[in-house]
DRENSE-135571 format. One record per atom (N, C-alpha, C): residue number from 1; x, y, z. Coordinates in pm, 1 decimal. Example, Ala and Ser with C-alpha at 12.3 -4.5 7.8 and 13.67 -1.06 7.14 Angstrom:
BEGIN
pos/xx/yy/zz
1/1319.0/-569.0/780.0
1/1230.0/-450.0/780.0
1/1320.0/-330.0/780.0
2/1285.0/-225.0/708.0
2/1367.0/-106.0/714.0
2/1290.0/3.0/787.0
//
This chain:
BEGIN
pos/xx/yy/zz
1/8689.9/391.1/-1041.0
1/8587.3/484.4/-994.9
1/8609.6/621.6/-1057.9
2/8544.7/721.7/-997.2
2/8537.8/824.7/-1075.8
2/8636.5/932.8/-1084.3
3/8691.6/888.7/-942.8
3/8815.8/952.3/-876.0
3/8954.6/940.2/-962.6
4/8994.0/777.8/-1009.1
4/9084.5/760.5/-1101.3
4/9038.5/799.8/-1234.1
5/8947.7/799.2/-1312.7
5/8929.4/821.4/-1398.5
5/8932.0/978.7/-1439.5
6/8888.9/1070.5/-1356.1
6/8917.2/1194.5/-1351.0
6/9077.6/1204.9/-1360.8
7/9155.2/1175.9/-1246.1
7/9314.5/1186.2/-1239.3
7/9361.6/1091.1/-1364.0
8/9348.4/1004.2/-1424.7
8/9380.7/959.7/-1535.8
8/9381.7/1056.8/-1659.0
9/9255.4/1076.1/-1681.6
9/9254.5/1193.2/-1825.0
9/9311.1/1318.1/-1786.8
10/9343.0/1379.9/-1636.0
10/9406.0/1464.5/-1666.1
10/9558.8/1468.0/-1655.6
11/9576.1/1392.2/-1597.5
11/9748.1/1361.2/-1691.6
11/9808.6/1291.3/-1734.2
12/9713.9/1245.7/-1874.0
12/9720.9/1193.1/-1959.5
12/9742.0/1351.2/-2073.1
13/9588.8/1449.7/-2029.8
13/9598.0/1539.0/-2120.6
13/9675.8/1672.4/-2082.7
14/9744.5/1669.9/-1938.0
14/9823.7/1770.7/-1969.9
14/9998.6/1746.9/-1997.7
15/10004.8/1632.6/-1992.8
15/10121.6/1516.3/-2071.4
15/10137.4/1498.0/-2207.8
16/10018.1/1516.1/-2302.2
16/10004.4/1559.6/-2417.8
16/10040.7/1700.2/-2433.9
17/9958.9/1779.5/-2411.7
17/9976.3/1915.1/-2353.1
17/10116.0/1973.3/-2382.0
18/10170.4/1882.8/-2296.8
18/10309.7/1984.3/-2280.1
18/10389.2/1927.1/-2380.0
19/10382.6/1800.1/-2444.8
19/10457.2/1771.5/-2570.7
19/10425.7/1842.3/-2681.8
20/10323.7/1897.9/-2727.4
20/10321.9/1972.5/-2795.3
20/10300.5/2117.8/-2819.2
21/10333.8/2204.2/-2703.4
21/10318.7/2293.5/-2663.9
21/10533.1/2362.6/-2697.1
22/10542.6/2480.6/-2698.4
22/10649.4/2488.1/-2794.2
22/10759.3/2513.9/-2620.7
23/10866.5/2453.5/-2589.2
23/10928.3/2496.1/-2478.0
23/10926.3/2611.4/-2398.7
24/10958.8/2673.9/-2537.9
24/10951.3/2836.8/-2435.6
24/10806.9/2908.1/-2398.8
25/10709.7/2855.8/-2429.0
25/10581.2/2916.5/-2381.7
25/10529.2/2897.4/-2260.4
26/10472.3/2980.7/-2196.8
26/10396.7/2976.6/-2045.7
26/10338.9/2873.9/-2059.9
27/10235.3/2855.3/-2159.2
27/10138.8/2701.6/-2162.9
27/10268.5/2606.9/-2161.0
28/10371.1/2586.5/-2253.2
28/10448.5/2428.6/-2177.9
28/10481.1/2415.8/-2012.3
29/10535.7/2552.9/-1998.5
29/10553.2/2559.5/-1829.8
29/10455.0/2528.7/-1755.0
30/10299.5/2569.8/-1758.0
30/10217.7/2486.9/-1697.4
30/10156.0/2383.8/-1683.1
31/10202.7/2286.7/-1839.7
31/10136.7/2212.6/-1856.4
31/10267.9/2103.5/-1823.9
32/10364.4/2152.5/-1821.4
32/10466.2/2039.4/-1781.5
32/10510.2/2002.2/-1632.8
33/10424.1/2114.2/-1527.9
33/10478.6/2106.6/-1411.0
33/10329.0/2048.1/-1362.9
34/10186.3/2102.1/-1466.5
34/10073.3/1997.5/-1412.6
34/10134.9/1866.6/-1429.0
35/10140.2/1804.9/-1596.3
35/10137.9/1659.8/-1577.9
35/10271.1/1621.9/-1478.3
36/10374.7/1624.0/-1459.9
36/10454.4/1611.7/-1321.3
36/10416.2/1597.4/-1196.9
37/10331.9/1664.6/-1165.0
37/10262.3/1707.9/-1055.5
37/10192.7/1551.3/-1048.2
38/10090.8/1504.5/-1116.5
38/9984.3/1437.5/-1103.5
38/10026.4/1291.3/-1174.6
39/10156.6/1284.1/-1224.8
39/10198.5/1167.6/-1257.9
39/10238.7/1118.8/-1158.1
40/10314.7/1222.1/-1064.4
40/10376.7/1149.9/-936.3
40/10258.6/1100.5/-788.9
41/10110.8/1157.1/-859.1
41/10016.0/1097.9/-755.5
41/9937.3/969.9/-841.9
42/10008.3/918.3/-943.9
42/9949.8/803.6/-1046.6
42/9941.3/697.8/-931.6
43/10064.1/618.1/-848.2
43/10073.6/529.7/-750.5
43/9949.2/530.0/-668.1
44/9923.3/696.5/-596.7
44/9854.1/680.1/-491.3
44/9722.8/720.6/-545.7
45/9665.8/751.1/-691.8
45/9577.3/776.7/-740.5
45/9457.9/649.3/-796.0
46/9565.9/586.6/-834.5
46/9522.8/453.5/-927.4
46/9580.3/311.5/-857.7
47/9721.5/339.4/-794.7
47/9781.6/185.6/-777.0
47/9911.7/168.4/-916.7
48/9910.2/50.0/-911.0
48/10044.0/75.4/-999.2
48/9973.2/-17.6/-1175.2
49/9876.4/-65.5/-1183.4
49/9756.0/-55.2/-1248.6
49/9725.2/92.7/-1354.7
50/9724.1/154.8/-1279.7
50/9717.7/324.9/-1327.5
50/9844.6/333.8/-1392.3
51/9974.1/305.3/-1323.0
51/10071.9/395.4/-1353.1
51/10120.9/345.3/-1425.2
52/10077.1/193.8/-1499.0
52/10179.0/136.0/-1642.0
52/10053.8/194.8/-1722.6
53/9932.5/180.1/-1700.4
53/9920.3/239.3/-1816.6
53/9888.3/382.5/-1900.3
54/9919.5/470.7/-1804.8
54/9994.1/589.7/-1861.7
54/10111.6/555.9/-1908.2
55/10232.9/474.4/-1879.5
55/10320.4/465.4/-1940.0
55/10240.8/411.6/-2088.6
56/10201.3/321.6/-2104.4
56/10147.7/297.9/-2229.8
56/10096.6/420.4/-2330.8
57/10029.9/464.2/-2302.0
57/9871.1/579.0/-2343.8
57/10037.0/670.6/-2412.8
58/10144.5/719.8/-2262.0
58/10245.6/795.6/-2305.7
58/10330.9/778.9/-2421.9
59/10355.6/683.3/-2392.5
59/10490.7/609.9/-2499.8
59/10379.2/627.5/-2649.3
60/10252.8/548.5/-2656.5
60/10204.1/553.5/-2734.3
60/10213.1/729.3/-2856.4
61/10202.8/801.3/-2756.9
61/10148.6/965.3/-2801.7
61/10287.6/955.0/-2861.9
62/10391.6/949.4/-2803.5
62/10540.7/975.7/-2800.8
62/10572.0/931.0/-2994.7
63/10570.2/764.5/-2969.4
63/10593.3/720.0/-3098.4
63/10519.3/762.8/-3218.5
64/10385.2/758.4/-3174.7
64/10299.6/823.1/-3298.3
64/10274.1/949.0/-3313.4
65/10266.9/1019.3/-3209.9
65/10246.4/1154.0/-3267.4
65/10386.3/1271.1/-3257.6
66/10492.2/1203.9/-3201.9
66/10595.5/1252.0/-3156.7
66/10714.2/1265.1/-3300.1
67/10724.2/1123.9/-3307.5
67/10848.1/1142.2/-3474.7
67/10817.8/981.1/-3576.5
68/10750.5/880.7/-3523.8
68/10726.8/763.0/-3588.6
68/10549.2/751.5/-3588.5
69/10527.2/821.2/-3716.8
69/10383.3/780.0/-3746.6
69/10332.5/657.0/-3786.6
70/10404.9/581.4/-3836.0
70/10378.0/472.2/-3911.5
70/10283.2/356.6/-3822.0
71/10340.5/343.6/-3661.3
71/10225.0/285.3/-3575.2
71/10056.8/321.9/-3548.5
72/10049.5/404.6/-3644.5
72/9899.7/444.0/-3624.0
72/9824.7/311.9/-3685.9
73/9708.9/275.2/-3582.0
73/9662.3/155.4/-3627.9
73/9666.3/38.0/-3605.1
74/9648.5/-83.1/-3609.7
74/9617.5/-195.8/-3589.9
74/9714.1/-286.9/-3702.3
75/9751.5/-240.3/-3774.3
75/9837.2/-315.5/-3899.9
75/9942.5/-397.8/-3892.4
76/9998.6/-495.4/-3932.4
76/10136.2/-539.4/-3915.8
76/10235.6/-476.1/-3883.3
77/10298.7/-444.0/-3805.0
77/10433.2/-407.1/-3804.6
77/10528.5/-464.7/-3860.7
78/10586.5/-411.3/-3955.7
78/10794.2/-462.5/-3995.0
78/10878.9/-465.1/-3957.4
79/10985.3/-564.0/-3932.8
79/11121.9/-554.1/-3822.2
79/11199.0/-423.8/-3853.8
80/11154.6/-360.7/-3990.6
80/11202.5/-258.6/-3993.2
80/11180.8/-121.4/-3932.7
81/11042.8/-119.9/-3932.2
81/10972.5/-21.8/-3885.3
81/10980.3/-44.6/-3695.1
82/10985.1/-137.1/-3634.6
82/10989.9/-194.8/-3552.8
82/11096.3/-139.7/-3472.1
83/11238.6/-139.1/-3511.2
83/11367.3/-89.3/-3504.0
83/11363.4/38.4/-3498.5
84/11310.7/104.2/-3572.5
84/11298.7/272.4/-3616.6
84/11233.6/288.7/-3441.4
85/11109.2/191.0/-3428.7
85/11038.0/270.6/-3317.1
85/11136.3/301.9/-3215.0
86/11216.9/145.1/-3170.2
86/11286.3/178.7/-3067.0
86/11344.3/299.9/-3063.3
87/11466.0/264.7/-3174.7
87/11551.2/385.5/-3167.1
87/11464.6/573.0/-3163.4
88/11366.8/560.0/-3219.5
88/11263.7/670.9/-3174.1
88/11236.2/718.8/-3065.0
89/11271.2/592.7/-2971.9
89/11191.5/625.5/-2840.3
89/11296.5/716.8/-2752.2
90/11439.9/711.1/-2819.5
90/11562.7/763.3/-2714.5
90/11636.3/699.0/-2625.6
91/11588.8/581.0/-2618.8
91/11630.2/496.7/-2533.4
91/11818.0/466.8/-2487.5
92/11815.1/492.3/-2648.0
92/11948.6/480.3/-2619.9
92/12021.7/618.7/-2616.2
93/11964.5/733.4/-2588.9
93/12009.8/908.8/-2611.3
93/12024.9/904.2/-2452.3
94/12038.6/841.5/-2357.0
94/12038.2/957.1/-2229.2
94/11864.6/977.9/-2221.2
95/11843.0/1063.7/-2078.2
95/11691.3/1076.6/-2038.8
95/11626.8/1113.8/-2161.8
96/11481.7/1081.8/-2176.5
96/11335.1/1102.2/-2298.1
96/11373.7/1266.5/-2291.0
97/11386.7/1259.4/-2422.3
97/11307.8/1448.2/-2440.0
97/11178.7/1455.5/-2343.9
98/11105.4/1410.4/-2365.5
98/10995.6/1435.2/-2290.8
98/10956.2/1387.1/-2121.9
99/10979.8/1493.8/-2073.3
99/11011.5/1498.7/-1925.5
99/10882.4/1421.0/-1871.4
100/10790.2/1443.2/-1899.5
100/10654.6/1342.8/-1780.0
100/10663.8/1173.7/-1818.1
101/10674.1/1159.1/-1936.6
101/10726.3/1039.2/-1965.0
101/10829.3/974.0/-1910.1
102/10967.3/1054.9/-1906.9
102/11066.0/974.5/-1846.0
102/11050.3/986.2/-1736.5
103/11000.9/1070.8/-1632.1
103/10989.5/1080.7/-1474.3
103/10891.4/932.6/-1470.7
104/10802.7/882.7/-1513.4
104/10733.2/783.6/-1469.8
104/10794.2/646.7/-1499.7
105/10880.5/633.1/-1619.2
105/10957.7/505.8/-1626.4
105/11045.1/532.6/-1566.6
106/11123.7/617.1/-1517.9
106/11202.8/624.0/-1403.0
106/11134.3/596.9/-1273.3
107/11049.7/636.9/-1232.0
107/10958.0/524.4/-1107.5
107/10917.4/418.1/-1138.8
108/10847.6/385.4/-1223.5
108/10832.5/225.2/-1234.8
108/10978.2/152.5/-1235.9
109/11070.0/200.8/-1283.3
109/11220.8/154.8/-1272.5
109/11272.8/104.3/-1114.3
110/11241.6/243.0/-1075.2
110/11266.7/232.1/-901.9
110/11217.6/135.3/-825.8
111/11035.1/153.6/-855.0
111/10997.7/33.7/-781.4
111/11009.7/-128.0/-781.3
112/11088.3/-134.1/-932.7
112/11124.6/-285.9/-972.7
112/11235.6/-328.9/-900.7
113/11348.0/-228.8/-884.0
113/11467.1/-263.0/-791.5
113/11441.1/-256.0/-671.5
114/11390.4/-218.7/-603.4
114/11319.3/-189.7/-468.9
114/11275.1/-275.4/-485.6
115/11152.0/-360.5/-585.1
115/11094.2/-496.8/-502.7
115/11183.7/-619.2/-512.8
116/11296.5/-604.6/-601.9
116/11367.8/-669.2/-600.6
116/11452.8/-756.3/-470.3
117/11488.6/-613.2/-492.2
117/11633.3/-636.1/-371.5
117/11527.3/-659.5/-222.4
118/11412.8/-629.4/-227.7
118/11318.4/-680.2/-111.3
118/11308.1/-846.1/-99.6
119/11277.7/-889.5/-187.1
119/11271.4/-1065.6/-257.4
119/11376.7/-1115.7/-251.2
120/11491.4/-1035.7/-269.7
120/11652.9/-1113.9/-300.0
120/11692.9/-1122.6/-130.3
121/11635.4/-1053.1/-66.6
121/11707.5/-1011.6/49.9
121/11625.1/-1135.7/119.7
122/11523.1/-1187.4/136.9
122/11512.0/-1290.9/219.2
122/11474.7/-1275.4/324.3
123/11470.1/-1185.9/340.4
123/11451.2/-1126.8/541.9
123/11269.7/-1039.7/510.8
124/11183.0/-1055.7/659.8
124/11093.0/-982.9/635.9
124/11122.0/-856.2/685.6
125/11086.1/-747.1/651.8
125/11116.9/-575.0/658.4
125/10964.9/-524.8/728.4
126/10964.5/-421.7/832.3
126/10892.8/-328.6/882.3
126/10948.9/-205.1/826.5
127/10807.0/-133.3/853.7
127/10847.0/34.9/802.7
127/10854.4/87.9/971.9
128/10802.8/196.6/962.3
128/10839.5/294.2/1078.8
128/10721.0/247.8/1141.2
129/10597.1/211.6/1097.5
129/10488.0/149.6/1205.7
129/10488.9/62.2/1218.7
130/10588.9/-35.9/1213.3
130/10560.7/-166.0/1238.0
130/10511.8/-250.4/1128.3
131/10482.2/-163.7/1031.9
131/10371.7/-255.1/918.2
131/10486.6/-287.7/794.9
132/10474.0/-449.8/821.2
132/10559.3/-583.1/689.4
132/10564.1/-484.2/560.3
133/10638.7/-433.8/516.8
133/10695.0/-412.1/368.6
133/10706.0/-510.2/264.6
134/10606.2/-506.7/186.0
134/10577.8/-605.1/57.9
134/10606.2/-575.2/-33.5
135/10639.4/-626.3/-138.3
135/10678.5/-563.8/-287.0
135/10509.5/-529.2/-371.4
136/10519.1/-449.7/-425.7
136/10457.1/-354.3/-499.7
136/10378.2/-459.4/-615.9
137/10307.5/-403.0/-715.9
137/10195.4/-540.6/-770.8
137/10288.1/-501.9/-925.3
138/10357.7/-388.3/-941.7
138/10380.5/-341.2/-1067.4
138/10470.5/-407.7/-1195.0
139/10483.1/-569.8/-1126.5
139/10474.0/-620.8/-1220.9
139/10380.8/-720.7/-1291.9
140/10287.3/-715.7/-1248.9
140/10161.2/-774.7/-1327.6
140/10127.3/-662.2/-1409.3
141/10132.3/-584.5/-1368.6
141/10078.2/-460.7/-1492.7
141/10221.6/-405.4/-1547.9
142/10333.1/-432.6/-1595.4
142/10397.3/-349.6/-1631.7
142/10390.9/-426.8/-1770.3
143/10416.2/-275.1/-1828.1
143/10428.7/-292.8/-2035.1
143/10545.3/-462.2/-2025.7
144/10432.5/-498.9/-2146.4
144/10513.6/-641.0/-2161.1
144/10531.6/-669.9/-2298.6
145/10612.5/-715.1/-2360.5
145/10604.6/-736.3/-2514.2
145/10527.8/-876.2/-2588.4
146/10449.6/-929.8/-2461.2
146/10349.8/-1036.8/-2524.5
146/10257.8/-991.5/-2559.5
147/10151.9/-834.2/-2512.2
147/10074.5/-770.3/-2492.6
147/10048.2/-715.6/-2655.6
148/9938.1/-698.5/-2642.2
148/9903.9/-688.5/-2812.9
148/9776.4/-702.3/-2867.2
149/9673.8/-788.6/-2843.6
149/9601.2/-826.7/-2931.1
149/9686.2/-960.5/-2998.9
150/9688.7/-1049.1/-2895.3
150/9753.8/-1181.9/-2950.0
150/9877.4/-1177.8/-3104.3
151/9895.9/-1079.8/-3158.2
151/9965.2/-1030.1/-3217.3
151/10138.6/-993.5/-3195.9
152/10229.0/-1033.6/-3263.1
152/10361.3/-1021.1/-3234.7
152/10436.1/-875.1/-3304.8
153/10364.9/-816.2/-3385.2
153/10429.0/-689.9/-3492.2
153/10310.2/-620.8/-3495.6
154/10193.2/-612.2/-3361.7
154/10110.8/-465.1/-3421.1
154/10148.2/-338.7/-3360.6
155/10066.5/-268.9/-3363.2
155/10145.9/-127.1/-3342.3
155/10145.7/-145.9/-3173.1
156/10011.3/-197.1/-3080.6
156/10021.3/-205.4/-2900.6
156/10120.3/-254.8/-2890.4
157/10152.3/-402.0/-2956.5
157/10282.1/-480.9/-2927.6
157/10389.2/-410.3/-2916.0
158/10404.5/-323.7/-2997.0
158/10545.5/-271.9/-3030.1
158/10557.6/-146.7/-2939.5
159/10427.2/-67.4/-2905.6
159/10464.7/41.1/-2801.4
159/10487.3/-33.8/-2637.8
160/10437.1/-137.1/-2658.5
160/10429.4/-225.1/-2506.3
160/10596.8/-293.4/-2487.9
161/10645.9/-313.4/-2581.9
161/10804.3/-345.6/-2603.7
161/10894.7/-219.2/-2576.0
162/10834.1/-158.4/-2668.2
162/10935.0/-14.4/-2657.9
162/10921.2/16.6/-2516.7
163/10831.0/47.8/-2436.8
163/10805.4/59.5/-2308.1
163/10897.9/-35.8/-2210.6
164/10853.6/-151.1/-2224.3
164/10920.4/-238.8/-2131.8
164/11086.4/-238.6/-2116.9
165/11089.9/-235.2/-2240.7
165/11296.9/-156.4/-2278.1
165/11309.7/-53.7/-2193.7
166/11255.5/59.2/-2239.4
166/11262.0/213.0/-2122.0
166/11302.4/140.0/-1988.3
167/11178.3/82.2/-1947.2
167/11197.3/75.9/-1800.8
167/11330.7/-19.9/-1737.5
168/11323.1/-104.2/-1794.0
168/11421.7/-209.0/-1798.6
168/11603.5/-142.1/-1732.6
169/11547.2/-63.3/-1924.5
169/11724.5/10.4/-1925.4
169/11751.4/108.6/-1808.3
170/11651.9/93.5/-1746.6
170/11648.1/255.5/-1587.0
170/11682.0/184.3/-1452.0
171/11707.9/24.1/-1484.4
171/11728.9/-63.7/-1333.6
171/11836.7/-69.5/-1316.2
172/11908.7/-108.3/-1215.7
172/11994.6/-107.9/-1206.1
172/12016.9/-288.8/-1181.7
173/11915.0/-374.7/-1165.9
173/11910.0/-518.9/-1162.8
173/11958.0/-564.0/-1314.4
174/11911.1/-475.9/-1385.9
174/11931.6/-528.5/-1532.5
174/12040.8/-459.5/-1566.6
175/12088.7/-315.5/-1583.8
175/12218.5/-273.5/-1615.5
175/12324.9/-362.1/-1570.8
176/12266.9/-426.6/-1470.6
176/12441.5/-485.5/-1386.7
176/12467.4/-634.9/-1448.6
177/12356.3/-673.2/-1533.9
177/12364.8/-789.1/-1579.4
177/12441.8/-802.4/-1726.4
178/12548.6/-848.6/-1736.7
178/12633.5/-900.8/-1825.7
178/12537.0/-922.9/-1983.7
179/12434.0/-1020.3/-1937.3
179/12394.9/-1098.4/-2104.7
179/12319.3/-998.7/-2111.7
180/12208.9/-917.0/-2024.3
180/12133.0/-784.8/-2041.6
180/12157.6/-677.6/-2192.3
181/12297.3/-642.7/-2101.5
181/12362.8/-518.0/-2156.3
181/12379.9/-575.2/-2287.9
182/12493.7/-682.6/-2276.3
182/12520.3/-775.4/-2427.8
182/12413.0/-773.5/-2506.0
183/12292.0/-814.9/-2516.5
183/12122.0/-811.5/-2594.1
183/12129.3/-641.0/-2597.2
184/12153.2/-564.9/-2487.1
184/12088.2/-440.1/-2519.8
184/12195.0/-352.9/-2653.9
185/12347.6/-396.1/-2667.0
185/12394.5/-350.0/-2751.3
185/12359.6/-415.0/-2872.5
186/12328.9/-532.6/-2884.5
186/12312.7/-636.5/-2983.1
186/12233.4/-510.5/-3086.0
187/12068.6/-469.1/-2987.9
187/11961.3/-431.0/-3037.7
187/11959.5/-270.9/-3083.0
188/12106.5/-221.0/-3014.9
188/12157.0/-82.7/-3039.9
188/12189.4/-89.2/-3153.5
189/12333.6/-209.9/-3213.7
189/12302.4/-203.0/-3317.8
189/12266.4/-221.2/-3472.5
190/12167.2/-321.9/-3454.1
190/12063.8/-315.7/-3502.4
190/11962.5/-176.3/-3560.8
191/11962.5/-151.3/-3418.1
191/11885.2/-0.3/-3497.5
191/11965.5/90.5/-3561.1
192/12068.3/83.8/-3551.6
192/12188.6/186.6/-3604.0
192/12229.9/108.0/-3746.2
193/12247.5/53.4/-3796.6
193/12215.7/-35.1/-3890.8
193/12080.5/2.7/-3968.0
194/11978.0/-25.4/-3914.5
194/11819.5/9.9/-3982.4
194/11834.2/204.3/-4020.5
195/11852.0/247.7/-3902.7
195/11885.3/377.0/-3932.3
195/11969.9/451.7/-4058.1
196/12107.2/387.3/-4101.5
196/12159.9/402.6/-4204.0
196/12105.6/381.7/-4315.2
197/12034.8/251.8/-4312.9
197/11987.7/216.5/-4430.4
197/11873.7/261.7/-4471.4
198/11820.0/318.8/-4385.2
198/11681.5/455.2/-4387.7
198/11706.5/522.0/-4437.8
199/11841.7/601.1/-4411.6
199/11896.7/691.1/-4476.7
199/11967.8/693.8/-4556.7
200/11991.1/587.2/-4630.6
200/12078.9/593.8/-4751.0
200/11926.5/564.6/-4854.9
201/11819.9/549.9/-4808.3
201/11701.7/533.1/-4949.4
201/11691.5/679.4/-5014.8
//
């Protein structure tokens, strides 16, 4: 309706906004405490529907207009180029440079362990009114790396991967997992590897 669609474009565009707006200026300060502001009403704005795909739309701006242009477009992707994105994304640096971005894969993070440990636990849960505590829908909509345009190397695919990593690496269901971590260094390095050899051309 018109309601999400309004709260969608605008922090979407003051999430842009503040990425390219220079730190120390009044405009990043307002534009980084708007999109903050209105990312954290994405849940109750949209549903969780809304809130992967700002993660998408985000990550997207991030990779392409941020430091990896090469995803502009519809084109094949290369395992090489592919690698670059990840490691682009920071994933493996500690929190995103870019603060509205990581505040929201850090909630979608949250709510995955939370519906988790809700499911693992077996027992039914009340809140403070009495009303059954259900797990959240946010994984039918969360960034997936099948997602694409039936495609395995286009540029959606690869921001929908890069995404799904972010969130992943922010759980604590998946950090605690042995073969997880094992794949996640595998793919560390890998990119550290691609990276050198970037830089030795």
């Amino acid at each position: 309706n018109g309601d999400e669609i309004t709260h969608f474009d605008a922090t979407s565009t003051s999430a842009k906004n503040a990425r390219r707006d220079k730190p120390s200026s009044t405009k990043y300060e307002y534009s980084s405490k708007a999109s903050a502001a209105l990312l954290r009403m994405a849940f109750l704005a949209g549903g969780t529907r809304d809130k992967c795909a700002l993660i998408e739309l985000l990550m997207f701006d991030l990779l392409v207009n941020g430091s990896f242009v090469r995803l502009k477009g519809q084109e094949k992707i290369s395992r090489s180029d592919a690698l670059q994105a990840v490691a682009s994304s920071g994933m493996f640096v500690g929190p995103l440079s870019d603060g509205p971005l990581d505040e929201i894969l850090s909630s979608a993070a949250n709510m995955l362990d939370f519906d988790l440990a809700l499911i693992r636990s077996g027992s039914s849960r009340v809140d403070d009114r009495g009303v059954p505590v259900l797990p959240s829908t946010i994984n039918t909509f969360l960034p997936h790396r099948d997602r694409g345009s039936g495609s395995s190397n286009n540029a959606r695919n690869i921001v929908q991967t890069v995404a799904e990593l972010c969130i992943w690496t922010r759980t604590s269901v998946a950090m605690s997992s042995p073969r997880f971590v094992e794949a996640l260094n595998a793919l560390k390095s890998e990119c550290a590897k691609e990276e050198r050899a970037e830089n030795d051309k």
